[in-house]
PyMOL Python script that loads the backbone (N, CA, C, O; Angstrom):
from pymol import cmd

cmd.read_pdbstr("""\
ATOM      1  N   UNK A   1       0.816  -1.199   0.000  1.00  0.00           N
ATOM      2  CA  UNK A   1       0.000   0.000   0.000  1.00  0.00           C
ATOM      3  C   UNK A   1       0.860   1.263   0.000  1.00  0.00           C
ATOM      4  O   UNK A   1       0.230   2.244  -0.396  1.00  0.00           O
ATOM      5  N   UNK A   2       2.273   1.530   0.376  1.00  0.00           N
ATOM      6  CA  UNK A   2       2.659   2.404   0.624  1.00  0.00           C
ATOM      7  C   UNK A   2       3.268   2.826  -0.970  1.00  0.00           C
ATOM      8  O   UNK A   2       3.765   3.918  -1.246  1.00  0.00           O
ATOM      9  N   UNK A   3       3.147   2.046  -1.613  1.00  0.00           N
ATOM     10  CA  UNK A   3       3.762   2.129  -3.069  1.00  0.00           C
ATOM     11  C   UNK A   3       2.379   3.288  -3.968  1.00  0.00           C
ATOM     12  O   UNK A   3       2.207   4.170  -4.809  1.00  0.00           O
ATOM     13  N   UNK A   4       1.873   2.606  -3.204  1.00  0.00           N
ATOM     14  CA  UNK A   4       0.302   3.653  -4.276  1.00  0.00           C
ATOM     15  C   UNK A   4       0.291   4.730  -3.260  1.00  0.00           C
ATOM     16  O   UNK A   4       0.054   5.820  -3.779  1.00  0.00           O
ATOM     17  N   UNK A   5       0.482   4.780  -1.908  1.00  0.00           N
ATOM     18  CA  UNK A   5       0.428   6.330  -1.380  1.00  0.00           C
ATOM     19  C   UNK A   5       1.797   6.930  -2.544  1.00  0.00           C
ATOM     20  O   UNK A   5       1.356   7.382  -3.601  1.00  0.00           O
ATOM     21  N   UNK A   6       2.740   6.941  -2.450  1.00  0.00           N
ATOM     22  CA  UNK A   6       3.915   7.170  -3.167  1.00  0.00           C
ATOM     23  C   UNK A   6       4.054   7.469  -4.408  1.00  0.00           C
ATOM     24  O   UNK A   6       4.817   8.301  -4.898  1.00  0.00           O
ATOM     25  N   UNK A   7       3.205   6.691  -4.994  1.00  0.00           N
ATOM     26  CA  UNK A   7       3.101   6.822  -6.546  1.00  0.00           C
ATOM     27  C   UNK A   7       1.691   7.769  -7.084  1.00  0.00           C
ATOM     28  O   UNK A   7       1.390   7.793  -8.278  1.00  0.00           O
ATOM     29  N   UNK A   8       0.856   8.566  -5.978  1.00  0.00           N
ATOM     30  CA  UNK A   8      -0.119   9.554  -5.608  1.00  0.00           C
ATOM     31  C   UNK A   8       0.571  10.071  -5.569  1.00  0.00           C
ATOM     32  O   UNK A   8       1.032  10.524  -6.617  1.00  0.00           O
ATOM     33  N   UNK A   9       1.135  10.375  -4.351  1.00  0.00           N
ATOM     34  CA  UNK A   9       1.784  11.736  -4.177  1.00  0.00           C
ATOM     35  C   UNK A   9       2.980  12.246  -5.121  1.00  0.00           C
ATOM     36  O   UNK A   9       3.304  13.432  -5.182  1.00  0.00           O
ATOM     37  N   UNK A  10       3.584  11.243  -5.833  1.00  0.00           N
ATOM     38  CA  UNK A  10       4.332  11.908  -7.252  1.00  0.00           C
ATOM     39  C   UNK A  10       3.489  12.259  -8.239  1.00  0.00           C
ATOM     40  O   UNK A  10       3.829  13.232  -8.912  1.00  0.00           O
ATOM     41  N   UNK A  11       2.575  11.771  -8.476  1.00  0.00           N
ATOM     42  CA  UNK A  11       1.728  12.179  -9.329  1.00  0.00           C
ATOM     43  C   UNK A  11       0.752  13.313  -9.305  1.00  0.00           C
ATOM     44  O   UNK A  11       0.208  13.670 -10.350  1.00  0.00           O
ATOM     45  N   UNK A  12       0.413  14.112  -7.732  1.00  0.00           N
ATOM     46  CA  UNK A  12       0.044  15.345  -7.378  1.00  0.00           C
ATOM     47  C   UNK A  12       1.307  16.246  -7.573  1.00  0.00           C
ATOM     48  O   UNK A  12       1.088  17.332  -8.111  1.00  0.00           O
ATOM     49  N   UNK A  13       2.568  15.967  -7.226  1.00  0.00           N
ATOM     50  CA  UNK A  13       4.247  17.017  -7.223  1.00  0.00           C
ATOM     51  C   UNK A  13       3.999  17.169  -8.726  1.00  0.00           C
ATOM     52  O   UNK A  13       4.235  18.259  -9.246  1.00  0.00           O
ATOM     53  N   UNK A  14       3.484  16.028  -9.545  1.00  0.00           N
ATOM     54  CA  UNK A  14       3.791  16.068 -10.697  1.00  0.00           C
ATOM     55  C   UNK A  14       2.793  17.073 -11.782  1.00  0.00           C
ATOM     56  O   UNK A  14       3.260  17.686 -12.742  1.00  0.00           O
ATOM     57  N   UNK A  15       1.440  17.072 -11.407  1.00  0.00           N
ATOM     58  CA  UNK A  15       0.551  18.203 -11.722  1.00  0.00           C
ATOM     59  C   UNK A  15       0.900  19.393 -10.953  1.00  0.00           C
ATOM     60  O   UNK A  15       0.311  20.371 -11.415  1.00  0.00           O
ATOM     61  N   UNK A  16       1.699  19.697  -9.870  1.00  0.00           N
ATOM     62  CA  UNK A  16       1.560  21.127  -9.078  1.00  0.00           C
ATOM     63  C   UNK A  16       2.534  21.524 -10.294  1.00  0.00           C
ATOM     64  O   UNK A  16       2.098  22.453 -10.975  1.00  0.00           O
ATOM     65  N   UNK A  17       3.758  20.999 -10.688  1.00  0.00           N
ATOM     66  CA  UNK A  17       5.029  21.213 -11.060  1.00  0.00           C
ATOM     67  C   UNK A  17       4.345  21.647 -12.860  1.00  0.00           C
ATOM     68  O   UNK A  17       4.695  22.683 -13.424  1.00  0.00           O
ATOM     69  N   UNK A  18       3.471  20.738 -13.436  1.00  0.00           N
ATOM     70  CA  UNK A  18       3.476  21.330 -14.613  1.00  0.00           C
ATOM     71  C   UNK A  18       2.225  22.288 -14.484  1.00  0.00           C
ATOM     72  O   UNK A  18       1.595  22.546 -15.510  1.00  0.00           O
ATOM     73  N   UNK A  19       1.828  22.840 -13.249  1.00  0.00           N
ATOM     74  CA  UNK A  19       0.778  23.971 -13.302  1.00  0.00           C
ATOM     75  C   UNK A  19       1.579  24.938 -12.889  1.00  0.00           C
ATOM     76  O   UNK A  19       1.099  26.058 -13.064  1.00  0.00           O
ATOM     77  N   UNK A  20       3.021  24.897 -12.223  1.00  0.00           N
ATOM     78  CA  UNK A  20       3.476  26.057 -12.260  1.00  0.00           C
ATOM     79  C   UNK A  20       4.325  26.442 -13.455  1.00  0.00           C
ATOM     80  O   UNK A  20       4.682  27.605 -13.646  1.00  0.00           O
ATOM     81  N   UNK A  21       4.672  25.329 -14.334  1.00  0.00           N
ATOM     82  CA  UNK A  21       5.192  25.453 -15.655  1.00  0.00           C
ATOM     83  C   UNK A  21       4.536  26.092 -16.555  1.00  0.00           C
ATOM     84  O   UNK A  21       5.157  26.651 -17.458  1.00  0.00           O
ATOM     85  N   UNK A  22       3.239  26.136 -16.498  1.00  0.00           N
ATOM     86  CA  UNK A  22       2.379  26.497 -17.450  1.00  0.00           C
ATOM     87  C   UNK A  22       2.092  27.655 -17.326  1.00  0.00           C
ATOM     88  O   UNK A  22       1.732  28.271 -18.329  1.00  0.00           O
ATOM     89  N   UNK A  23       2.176  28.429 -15.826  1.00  0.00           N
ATOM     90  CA  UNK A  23       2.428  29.518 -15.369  1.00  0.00           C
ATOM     91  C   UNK A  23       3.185  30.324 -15.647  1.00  0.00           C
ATOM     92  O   UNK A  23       2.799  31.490 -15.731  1.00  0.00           O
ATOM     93  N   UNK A  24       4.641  29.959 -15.907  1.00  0.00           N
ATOM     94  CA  UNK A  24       5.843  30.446 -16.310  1.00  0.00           C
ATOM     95  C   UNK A  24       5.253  30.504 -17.834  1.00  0.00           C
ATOM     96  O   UNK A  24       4.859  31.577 -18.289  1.00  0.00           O
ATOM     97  N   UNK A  25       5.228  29.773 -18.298  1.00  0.00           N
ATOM     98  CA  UNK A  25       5.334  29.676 -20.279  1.00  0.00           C
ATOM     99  C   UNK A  25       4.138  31.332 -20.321  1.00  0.00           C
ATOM    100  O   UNK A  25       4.543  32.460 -20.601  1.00  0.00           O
ATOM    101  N   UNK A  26       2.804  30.990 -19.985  1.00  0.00           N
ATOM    102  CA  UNK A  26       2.369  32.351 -20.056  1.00  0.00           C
ATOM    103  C   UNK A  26       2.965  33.695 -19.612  1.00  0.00           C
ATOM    104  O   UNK A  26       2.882  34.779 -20.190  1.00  0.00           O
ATOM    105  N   UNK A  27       3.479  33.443 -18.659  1.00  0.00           N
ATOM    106  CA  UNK A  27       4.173  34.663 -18.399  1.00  0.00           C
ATOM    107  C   UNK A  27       4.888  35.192 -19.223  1.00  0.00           C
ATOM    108  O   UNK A  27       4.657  36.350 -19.570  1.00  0.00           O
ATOM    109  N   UNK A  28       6.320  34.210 -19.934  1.00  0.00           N
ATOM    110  CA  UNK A  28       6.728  34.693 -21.217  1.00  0.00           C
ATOM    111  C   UNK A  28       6.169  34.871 -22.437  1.00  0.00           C
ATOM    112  O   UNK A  28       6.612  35.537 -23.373  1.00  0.00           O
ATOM    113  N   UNK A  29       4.934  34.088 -22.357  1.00  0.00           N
ATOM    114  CA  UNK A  29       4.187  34.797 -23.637  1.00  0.00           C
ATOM    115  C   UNK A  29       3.407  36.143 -23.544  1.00  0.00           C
ATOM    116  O   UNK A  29       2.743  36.599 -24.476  1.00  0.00           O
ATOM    117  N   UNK A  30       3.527  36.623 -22.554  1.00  0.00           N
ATOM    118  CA  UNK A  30       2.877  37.639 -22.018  1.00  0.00           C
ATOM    119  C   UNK A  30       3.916  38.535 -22.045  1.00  0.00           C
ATOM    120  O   UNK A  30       3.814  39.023 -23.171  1.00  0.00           O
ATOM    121  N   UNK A  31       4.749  38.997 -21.565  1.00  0.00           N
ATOM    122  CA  UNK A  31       6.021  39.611 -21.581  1.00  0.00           C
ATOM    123  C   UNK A  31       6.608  39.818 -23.106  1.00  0.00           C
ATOM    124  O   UNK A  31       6.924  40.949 -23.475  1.00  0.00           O
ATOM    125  N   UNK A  32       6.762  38.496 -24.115  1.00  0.00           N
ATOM    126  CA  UNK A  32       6.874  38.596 -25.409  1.00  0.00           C
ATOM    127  C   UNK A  32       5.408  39.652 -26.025  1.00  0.00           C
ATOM    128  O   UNK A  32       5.576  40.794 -26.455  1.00  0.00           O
ATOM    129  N   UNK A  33       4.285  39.094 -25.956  1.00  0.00           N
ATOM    130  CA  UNK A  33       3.743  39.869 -26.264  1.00  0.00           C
ATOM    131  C   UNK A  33       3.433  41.625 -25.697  1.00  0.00           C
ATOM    132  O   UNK A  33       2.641  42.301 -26.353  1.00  0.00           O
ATOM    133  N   UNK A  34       4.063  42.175 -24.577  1.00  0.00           N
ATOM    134  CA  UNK A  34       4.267  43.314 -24.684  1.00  0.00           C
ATOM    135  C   UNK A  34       5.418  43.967 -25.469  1.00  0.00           C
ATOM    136  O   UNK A  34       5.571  45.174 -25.653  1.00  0.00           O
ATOM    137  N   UNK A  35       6.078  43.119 -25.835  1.00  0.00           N
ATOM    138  CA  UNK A  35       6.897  44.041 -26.224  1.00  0.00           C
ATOM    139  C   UNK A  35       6.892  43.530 -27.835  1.00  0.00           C
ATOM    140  O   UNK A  35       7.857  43.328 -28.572  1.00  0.00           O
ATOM    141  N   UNK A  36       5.387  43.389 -28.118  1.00  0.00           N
ATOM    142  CA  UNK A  36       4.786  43.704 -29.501  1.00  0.00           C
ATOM    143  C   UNK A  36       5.247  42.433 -30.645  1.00  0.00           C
ATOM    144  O   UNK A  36       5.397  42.657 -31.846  1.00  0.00           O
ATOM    145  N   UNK A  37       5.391  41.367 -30.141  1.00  0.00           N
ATOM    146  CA  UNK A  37       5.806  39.839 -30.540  1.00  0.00           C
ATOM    147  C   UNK A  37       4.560  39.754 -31.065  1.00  0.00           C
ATOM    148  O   UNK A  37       3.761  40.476 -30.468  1.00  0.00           O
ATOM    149  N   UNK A  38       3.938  38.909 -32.292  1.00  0.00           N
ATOM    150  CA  UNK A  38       2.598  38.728 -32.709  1.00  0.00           C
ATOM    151  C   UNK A  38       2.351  37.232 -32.080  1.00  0.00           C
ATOM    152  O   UNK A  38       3.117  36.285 -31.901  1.00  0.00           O
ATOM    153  N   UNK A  39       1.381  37.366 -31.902  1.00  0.00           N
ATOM    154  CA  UNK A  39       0.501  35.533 -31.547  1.00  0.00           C
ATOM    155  C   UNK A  39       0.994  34.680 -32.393  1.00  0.00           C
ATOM    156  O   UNK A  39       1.283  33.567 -31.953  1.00  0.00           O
ATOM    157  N   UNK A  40       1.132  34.864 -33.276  1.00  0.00           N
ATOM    158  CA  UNK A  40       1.204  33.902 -34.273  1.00  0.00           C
ATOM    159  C   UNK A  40       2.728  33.290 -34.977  1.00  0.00           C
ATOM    160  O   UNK A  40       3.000  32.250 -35.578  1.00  0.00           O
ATOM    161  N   UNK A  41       3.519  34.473 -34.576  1.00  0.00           N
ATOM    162  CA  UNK A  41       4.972  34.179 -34.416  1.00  0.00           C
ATOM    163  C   UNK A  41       5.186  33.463 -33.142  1.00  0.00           C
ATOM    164  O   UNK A  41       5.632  32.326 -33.295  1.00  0.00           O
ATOM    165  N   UNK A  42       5.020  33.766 -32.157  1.00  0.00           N
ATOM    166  CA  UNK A  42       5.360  32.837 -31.147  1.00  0.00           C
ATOM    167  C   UNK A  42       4.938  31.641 -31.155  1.00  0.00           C
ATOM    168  O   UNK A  42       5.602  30.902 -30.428  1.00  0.00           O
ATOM    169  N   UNK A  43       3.866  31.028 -31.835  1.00  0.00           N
ATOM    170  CA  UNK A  43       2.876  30.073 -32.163  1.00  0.00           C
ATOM    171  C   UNK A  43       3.744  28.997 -33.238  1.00  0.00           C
ATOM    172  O   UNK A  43       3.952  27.801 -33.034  1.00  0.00           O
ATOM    173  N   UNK A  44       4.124  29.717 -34.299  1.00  0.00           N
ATOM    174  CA  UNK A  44       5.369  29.261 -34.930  1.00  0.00           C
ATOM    175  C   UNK A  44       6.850  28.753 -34.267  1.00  0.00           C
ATOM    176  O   UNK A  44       7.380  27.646 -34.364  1.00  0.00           O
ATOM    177  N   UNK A  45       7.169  29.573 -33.789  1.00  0.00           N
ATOM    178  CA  UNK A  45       8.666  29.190 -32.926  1.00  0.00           C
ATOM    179  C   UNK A  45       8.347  27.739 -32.003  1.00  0.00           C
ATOM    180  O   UNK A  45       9.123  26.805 -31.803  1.00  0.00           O
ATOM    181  N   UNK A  46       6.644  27.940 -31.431  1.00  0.00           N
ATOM    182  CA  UNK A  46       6.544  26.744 -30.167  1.00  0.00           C
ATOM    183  C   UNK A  46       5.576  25.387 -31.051  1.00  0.00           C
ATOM    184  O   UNK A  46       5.302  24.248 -30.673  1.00  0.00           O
ATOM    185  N   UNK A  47       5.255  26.103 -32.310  1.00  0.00           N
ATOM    186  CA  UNK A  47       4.925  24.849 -33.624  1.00  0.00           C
ATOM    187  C   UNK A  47       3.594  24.561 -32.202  1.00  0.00           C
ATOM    188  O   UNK A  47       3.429  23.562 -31.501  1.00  0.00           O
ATOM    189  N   UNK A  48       2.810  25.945 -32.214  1.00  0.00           N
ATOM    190  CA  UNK A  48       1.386  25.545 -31.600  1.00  0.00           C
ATOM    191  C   UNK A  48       0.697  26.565 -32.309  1.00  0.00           C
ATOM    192  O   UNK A  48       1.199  27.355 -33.109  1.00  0.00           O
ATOM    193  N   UNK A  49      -0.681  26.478 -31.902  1.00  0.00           N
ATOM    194  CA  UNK A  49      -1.721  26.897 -32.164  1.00  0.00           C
ATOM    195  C   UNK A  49      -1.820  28.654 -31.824  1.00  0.00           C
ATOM    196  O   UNK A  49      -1.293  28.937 -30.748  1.00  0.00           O
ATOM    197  N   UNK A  50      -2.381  29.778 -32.541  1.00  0.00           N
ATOM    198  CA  UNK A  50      -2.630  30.915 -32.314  1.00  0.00           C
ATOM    199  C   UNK A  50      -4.013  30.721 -30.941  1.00  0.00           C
ATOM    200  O   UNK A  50      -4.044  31.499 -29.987  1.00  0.00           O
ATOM    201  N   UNK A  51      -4.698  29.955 -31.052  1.00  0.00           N
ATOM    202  CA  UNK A  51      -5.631  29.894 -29.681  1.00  0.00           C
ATOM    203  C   UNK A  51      -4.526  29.443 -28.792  1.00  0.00           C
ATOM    204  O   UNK A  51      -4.252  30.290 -27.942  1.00  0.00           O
ATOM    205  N   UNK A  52      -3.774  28.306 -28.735  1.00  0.00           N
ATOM    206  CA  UNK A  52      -2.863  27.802 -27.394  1.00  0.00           C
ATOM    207  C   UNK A  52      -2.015  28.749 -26.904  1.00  0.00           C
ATOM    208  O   UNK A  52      -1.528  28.714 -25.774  1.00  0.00           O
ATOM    209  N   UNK A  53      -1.766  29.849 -27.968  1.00  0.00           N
ATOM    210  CA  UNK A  53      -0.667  31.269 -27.048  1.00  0.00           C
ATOM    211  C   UNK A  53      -1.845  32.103 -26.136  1.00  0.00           C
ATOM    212  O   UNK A  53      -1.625  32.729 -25.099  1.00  0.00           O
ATOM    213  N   UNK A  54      -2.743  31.985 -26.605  1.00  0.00           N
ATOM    214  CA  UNK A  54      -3.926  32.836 -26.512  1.00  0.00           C
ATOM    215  C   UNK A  54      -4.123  32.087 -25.053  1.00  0.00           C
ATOM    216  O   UNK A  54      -3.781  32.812 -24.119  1.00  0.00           O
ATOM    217  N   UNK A  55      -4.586  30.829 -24.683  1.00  0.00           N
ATOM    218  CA  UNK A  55      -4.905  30.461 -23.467  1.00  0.00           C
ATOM    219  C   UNK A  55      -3.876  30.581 -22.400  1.00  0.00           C
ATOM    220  O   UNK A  55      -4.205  31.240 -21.413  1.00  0.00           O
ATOM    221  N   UNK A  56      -2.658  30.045 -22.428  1.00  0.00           N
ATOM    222  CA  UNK A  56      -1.242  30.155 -21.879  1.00  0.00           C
ATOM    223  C   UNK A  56      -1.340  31.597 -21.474  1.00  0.00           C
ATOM    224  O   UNK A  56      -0.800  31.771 -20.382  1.00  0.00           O
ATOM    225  N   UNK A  57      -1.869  32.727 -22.011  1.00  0.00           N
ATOM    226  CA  UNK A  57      -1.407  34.176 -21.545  1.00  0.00           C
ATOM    227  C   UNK A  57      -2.197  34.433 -20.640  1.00  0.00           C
ATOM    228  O   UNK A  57      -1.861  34.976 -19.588  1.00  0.00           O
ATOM    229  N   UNK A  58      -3.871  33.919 -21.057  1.00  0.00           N
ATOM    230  CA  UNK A  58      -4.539  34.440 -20.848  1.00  0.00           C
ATOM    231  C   UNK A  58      -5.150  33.194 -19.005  1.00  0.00           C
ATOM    232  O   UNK A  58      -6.022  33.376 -18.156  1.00  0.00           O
ATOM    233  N   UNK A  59      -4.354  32.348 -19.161  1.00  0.00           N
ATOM    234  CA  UNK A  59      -4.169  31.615 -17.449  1.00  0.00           C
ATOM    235  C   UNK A  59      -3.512  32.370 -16.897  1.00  0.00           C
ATOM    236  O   UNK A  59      -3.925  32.836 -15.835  1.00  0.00           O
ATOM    237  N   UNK A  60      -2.303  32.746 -17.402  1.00  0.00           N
ATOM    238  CA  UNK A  60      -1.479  33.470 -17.026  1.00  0.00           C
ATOM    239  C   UNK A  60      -1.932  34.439 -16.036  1.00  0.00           C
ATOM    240  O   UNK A  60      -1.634  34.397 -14.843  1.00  0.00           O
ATOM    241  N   UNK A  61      -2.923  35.615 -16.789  1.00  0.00           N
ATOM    242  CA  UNK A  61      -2.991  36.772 -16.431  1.00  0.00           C
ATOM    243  C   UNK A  61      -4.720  37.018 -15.431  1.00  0.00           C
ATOM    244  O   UNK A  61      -5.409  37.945 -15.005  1.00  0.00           O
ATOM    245  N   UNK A  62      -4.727  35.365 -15.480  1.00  0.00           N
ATOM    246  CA  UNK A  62      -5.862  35.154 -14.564  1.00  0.00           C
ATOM    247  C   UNK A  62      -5.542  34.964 -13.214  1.00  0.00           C
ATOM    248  O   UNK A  62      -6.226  35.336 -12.261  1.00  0.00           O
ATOM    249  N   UNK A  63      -4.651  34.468 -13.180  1.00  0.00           N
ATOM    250  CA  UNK A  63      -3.837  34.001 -12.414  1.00  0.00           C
ATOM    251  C   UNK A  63      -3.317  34.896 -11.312  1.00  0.00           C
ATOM    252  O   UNK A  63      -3.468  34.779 -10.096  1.00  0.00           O
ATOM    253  N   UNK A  64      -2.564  35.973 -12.123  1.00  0.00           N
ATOM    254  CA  UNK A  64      -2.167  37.350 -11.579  1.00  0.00           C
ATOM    255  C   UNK A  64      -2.824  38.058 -11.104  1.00  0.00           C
ATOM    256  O   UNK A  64      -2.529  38.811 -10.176  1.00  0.00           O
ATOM    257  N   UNK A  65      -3.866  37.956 -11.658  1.00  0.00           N
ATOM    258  CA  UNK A  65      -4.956  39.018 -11.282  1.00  0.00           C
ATOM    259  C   UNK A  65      -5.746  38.453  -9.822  1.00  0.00           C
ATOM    260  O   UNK A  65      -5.942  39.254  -8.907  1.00  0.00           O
ATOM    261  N   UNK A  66      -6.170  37.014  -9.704  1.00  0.00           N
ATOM    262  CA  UNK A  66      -6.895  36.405  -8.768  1.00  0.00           C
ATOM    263  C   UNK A  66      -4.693  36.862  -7.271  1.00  0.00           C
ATOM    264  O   UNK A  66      -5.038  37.328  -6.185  1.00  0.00           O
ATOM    265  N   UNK A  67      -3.892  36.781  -7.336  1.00  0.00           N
ATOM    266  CA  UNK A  67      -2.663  36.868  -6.382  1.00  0.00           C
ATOM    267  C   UNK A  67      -3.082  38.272  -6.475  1.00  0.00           C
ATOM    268  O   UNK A  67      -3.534  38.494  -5.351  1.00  0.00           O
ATOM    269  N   UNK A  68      -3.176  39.176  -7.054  1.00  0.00           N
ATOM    270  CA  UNK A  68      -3.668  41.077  -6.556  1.00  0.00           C
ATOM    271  C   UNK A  68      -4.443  41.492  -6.176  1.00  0.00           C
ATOM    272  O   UNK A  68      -4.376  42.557  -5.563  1.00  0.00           O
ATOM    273  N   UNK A  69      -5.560  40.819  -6.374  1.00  0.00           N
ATOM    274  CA  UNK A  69      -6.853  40.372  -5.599  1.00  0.00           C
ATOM    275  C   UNK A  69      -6.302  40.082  -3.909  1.00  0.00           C
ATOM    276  O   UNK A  69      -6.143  40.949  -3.050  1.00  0.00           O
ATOM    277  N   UNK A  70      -6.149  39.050  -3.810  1.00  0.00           N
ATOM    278  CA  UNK A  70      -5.997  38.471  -2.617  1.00  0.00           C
ATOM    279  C   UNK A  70      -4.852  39.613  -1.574  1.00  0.00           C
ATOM    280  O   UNK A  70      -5.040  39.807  -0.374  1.00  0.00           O
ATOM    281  N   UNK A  71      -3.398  40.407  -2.602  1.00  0.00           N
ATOM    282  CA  UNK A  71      -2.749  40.974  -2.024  1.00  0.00           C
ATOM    283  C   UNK A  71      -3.412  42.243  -1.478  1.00  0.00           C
ATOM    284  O   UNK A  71      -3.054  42.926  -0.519  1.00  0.00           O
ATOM    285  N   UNK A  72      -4.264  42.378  -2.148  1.00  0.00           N
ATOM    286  CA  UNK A  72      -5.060  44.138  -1.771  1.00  0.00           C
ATOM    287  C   UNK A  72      -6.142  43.965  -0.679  1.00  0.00           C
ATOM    288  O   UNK A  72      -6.637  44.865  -0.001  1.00  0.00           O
ATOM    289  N   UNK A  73      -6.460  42.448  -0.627  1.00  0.00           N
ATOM    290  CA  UNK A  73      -7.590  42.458   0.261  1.00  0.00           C
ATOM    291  C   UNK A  73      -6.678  42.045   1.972  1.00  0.00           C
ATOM    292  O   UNK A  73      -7.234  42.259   3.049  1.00  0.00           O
ATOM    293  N   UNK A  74      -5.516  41.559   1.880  1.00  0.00           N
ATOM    294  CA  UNK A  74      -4.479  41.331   2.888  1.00  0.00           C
ATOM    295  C   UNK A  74      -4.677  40.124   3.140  1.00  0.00           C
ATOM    296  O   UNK A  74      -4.075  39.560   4.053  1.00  0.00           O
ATOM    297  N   UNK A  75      -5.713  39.412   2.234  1.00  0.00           N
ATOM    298  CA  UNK A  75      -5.911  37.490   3.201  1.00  0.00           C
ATOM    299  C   UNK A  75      -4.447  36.943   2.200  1.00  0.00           C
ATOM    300  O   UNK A  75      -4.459  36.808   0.977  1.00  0.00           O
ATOM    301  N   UNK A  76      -3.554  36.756   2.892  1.00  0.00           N
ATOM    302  CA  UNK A  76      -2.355  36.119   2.919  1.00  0.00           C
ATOM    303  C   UNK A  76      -1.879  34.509   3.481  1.00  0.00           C
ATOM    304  O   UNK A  76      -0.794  33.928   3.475  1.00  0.00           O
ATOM    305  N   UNK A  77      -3.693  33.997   4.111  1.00  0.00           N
ATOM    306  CA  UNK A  77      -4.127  32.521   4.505  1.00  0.00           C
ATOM    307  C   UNK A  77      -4.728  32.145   3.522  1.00  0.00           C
ATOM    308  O   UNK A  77      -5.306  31.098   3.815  1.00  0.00           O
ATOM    309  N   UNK A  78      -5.007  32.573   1.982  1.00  0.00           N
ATOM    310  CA  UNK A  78      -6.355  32.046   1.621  1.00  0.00           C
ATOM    311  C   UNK A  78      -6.413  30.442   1.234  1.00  0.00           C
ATOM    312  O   UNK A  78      -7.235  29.564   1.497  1.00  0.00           O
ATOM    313  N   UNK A  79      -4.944  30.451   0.353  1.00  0.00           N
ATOM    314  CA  UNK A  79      -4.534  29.113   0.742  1.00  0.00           C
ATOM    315  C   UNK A  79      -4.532  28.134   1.467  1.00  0.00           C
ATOM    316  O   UNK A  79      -4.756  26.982   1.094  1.00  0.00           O
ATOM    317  N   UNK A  80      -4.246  28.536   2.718  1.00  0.00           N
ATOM    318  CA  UNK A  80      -4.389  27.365   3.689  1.00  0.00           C
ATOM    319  C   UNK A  80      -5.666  27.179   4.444  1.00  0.00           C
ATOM    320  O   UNK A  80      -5.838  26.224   5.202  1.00  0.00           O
ATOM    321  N   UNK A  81      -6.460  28.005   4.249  1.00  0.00           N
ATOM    322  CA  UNK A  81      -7.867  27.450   4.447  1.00  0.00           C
ATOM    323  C   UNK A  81      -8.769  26.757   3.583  1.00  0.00           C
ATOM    324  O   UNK A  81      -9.609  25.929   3.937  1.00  0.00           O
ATOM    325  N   UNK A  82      -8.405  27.373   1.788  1.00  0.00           N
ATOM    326  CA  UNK A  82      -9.087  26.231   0.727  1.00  0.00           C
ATOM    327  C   UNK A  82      -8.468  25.188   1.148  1.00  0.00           C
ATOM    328  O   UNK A  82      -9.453  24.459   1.267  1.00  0.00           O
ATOM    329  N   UNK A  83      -7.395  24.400   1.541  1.00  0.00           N
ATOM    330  CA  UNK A  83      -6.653  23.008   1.830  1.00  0.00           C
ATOM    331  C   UNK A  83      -6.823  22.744   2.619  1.00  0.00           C
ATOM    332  O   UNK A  83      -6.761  21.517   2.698  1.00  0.00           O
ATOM    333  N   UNK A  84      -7.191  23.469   3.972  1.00  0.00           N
ATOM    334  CA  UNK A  84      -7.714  22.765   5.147  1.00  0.00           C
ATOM    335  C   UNK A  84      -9.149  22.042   5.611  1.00  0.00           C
ATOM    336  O   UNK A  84      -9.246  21.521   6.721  1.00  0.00           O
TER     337      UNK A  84
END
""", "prot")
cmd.dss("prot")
cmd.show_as("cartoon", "prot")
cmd.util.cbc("prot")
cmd.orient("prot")
């Protein structure tokens, strides 16, 4: 049994890890696109889709927005009460 607790819990490290990856990639597509990069060039370079730059930015900046949210309101627990 301790093999399937084990092989869970790599497999949760393993979704946190590519949700903060996915985090990062928008961010640089976000950053590329301020400084006036087109959708569709970056879309080319990563041989994806003009919607898949489009979602990647746009988690991204959901993302950001829900952490400025939370920083302006001062709940700095909000985390550990959704998990608790």
């Amino acid at each position: 049994m301790a093999d399937v607790v084990a092989a869970r819990d790599a497999y949760l490290d393993a979704r946190k890890l590519v949700a903060q990856r996915r985090l990062e990639l928008g961010h640089a597509i976000r950053t590329a696109r301020l400084q006036e990069i087109e959708q569709g060039v970056i879309a080319k370079e990563l041989g994806l889709t003009r919607e898949q730059i489009r979602r990647y930015q746009t988690e991204y900046e959901r993302e950001l927005a829900r952490l400025q949210r939370r920083a302006a309101s001062g709940d700095i627990f909000e985390d550990v009460r959704e998990t608790a």
